[in-house]
Each structure stands twice: as structure tokens, then as C-alpha cells.
N, C-alpha and C positions, 0 to 999 in steps of 0.2 A: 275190248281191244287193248293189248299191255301199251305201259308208257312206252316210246320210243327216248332214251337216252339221247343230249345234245351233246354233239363231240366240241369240245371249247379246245383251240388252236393253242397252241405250247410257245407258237412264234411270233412274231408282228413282223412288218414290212418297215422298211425307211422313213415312208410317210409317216405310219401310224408313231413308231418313235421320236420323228421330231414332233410331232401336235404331245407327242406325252412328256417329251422334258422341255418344250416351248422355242425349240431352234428350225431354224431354216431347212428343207428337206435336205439343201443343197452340204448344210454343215457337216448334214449325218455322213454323205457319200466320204465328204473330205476328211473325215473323220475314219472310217471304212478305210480309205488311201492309203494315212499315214497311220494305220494299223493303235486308234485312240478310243476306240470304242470295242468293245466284244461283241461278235458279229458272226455267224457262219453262212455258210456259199453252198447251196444246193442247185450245181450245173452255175446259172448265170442270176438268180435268184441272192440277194442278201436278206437274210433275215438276222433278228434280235429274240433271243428268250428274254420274257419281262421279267424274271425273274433275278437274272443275271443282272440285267439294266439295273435293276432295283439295286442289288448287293456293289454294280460297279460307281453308280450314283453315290452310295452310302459312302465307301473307300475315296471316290473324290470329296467329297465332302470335309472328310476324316485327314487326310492329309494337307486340304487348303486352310483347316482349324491348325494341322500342327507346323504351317511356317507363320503364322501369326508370333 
């Protein structure tokens, strides 16, 4: 019987994003709002690529190091 390949999801949901950078679910939405997080809308759907998150994480980071 061949291996069956697992298809791993490209996106994550609200939830799963705030439990991965440790905020409130409710931060992510108000964040989604005022347009402060990277984020796309499939129909009524908001999702997160971790990938993104990842790189938009690293750039906050990066800029709160350079008003120091």
C-alpha cells in the first residue's frame, strides 16, 4: 500500500496566531481592524501565513531595536 502524503496547511486561523505570539484572540481581530498585522480574507474567513508572521515578527522587532 504507497505512503499517503500529509497535506500541512500554508495558513493558521486567529486563534492559532494569538496562542503562537501569546496575545489575546481578541488583539489579533483588533489588530486585522486597524489593518497591523498581515492577514488575508478568504470570503469571511481571516487567515495568517506563519511564514509571514514570522518575517512581520522579525521587522517589529527590528524597528522597536531601532528607536531605542
Amino acid at each position: 500500500m504507497p505512503e499517503v502524503e500529509s497535506v500541512q496547511r500554508k495558513t493558521q486561523t486567529a486563534k492559532e496566531i494569538a496562542n503562537y505570539i501569546g496575545v489575546h484572540v481578541d488583539t489579533i481581530y483588533t489588530m486585522v481592524r486597524q489593518k497591523q498585522i498581515p492577514h488575508l480574507k478568504v470570503r469571511r474567513r481571516i487567515l495568517f501565513n506563519r511564514e509571514t508572521i514570522d518575517a512581520w515578527m522579525r521587522d517589529q522587532e527590528s524597528k522597536s531595536l531601532e528607536a531605542m
